[in-house]
N, C-alpha and C positions, 0 to 999 in steps of 0.2 A: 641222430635219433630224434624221434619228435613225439608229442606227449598231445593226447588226445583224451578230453574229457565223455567217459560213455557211461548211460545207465546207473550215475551216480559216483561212477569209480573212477578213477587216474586207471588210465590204459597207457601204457607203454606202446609206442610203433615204429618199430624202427627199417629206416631204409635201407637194405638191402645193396652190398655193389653189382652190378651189372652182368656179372660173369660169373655170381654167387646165384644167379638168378634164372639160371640158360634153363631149366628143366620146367620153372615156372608153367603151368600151361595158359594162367590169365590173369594179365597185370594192371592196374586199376591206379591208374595215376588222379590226384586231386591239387589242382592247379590254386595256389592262395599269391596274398599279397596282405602287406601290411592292412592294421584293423581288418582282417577276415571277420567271421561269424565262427568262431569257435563249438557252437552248439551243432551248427550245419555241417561242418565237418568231422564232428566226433561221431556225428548220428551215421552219417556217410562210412565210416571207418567202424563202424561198431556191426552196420549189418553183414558189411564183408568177412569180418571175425569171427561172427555168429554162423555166417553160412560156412566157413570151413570146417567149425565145431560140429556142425550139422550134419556135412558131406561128407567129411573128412574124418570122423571118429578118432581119435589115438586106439591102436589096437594093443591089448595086454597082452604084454611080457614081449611085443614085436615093432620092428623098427620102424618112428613116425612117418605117417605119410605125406607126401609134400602134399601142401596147403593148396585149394585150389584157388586161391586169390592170392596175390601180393601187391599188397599196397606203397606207393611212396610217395611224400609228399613234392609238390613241385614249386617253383616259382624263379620268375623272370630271369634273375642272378645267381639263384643259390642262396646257400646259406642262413642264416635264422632268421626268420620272421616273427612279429609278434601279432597276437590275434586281436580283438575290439577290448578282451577282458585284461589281456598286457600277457599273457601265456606264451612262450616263444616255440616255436617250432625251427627244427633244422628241416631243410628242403634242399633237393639237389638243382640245380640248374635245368632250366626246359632244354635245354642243349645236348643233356647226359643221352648216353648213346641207349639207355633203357629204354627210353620212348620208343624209340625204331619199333619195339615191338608190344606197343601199349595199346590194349584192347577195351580201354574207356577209357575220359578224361574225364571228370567234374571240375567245371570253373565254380569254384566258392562265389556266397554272397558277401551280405553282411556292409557295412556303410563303405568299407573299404574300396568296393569297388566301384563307388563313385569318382575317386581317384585312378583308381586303376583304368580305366579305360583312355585315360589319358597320358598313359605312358607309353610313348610311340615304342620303343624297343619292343615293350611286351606287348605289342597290338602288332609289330610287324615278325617277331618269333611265333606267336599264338597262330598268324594266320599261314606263316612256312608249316608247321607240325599237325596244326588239328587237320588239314584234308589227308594225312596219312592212318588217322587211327579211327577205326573204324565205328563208335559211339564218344560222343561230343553231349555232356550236357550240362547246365547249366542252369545251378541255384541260384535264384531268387534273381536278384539283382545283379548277378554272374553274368545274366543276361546283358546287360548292356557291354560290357565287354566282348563279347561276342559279337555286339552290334558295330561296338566300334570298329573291331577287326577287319569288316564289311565282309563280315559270317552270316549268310543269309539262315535266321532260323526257320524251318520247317521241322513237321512232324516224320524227321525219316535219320537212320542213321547216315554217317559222312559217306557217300559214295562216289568215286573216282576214278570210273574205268576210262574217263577223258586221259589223252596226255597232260603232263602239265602244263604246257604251252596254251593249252585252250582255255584257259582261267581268264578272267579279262581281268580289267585294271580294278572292277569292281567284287572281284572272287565271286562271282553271280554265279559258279557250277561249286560253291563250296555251302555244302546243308549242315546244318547243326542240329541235332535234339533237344528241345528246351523241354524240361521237367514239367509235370504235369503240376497245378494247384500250388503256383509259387508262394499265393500267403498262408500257404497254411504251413503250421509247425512239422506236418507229417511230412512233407512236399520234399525232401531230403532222402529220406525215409523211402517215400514213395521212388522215387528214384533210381536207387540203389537196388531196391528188391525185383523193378524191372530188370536188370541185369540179371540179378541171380531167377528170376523166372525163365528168363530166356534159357540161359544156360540150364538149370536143371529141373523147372517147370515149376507146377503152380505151389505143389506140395512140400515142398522144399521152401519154396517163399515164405507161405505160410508157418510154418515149422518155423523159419528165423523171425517172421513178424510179430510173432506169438511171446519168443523171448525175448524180442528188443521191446513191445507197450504192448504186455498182454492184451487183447480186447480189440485191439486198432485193426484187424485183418478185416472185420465188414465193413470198412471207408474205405482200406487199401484197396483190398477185393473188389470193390466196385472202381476204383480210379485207374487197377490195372487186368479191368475187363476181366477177370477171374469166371466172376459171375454168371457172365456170358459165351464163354470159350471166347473168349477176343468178338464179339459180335459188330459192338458198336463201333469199336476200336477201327475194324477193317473198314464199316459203312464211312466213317469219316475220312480214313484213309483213301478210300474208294474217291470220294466228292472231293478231297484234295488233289488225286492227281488228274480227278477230272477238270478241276478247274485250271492247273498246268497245263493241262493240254489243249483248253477252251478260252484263254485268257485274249484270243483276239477276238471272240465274239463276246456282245454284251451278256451278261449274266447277272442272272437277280439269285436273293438268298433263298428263292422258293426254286426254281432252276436247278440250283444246289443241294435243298434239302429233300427235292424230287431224287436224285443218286442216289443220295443217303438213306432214303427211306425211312425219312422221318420227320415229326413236324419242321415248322420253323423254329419253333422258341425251345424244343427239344434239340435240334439241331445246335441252336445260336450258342447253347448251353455248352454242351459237351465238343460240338470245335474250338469253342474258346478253351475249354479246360485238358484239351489234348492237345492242339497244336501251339496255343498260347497266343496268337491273335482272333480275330474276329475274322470270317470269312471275309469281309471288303479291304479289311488290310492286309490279309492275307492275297487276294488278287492282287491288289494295287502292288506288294512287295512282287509278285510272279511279274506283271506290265512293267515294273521298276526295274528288274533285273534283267531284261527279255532284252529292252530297250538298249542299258550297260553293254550288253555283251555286243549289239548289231553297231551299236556309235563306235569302240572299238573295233571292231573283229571287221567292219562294212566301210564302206564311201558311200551307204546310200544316203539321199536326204532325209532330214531329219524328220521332214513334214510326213513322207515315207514310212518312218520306222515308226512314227505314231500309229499309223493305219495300221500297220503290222502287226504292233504289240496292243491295241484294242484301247489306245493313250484320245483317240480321234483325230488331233490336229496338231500339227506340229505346234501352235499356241497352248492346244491341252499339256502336251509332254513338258513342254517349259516351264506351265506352273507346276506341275507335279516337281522336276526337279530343282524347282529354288523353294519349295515349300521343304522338300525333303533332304538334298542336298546343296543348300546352298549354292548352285551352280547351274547354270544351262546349258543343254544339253551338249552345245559348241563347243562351251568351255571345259565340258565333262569330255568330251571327246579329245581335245587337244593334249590335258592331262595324262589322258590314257594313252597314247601314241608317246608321247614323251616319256611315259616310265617303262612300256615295251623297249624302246630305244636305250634306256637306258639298262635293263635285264640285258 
């Protein structure tokens, strides 16, 4: 059972066994670690609660209806966790066979996870499980854990129609969702209510966003393109996988905001607050990853796979990877053949 503070009150949530849970239609796992952020994860479990309230009405004098969320909480090992304010939470193991069928993770923030990304167990569990569930995202600082994982964030849910074997040693075909507007207290919040948008559209969101901070739906509404029927949403998504796809030719941030159709400093704006990098580090992660996959997957040379991946010279890709990964490209490649061999 694990105990979540929301909207002022001690909520009760508890986890559910596996096979109590078969009828479940959408399960919403939140992934913590010692010193979590307790606020982030109650706000995260409060709009889930709200939307079942919502969607889900209890009907009078007739048998409840199963809830269309079920939430549980997760982590590394199991067992009870305490959060930053010393509040413990029970969590099942990331191992539990519930996951199999978990249709969103949240990785918590909170100072916690400045440690946590440093726990090889849960960086090499994290990165078996998240390319099976099909939304991956990640509060505040959550992020870096996901970074550790070498969980490339991008603005797109996990998508996997690769076999697994095509994964290279750098998980460079595993995409994650990083939450929109990570400093802001709603950024949780915002989060969450993208799920239940998706799933039962804007009006339902609204409706829960209304009872979780009355008031808060014209920031939300605009952070989750409400406003616009998804308008800007798509133009950035549009210029992202343009730039995936473009990433062996140079490209400028006007190149870019030409897709998008829209300025540059409108542009610079709203991909950093959607995708969660800046369009040049967002290239540079696409040339970073591009490169991972051809040193493993290739024999070509190295000088090569710079031309390839838009790096210029095999001297350019070397700084890039001992700036970024401590390692050149050599050494990145040997590494990777060696853990193939060892899989």
């Amino acid at each position: 059972m694990g105990y979540a503070n929301g909207m002022g009150r001690l909520q009760v949530v508890r986890s559910a066994e596996p096979d109590a849970l078969a009828d479940v239609a959408r399960r919403i796992g939140i992934l913590i670690f010692e010193d979590f952020s307790l606020v982030e994860v109650s706000s995260i479990s409060e709009v889930f609660s709200l939307a079942n309230q919502v969607h889900c009405p209890a009907s009078a004098g007739g048998p409840a209806r199963t809830p269309n969320y079920s939430l549980m909480f997760l982590s590394s090992d199991g067992g009870s966790v305490a959060s930053s304010c010393s509040m413990r939470i029970w969590t099942e193991s990331l191992e539990t066979r519930w996951i199999n069928d978990c249709d969103a993770l949240f990785i918590a923030g909170g100072e916690g996870a400045q440690r946590a990304r440093h726990d090889s167990v849960l960086r090499k569990r994290l990165g078996r499980i998240a390319p099976k569930i099909p939304f991956v995202k990640a509060i505040g600082q959550g992020a870096q854990i996901l970074a550790a994982a070498n969980l490339t964030v991008q603005n797109r849910s996990l998508d996997f129609a690769e076999e697994p074997a095509a994964a290279s040693f750098s998980n460079s075909m595993f995409i994650a969702e990083q939450t929109l507007t990570l400093d802001d207290p709603k950024g949780p919040i915002a989060a969450a209510l993208s799920i239940v948008k998706r799933d039962y559209g804007a009006a339902i969101a609204r409706e829960v966003s209304e009872r979780s901070i009355p008031g808060a739906w014209a920031k939300l509404a605009t952070v989750l393109d409400d406003t616009d029927g998804g308008g800007v949403r798509h133009k950035i998504d549009a210029a992202a996988r343009w730039m995936r796809e473009n990433y062996v030719r140079p490209i400028s941030i006007a190149d870019a905001a030409r897709v998008a159709a829209m300025s540059e400093r409108n542009f610079l704006r709203r991909f950093k607050a959607q995708i969660g990098l800046t369009p040049s580090e967002y290239l540079l992660r696409a040339r970073l990853d591009a490169s991972c996959m051809l040193l493993t997957a290739t024999d070509l040379p190295v000088d090569k796979i710079a031309r390839r991946c838009g790096a210029g010279s095999g001297d350019g890709l070397a700084k890039i990877f001992r700036k970024r990964l401590s390692i050149s490209p050599t050494e990145y490649r040997i590494a990777g053949r060696r853990k193939q061999d060892d899989e």
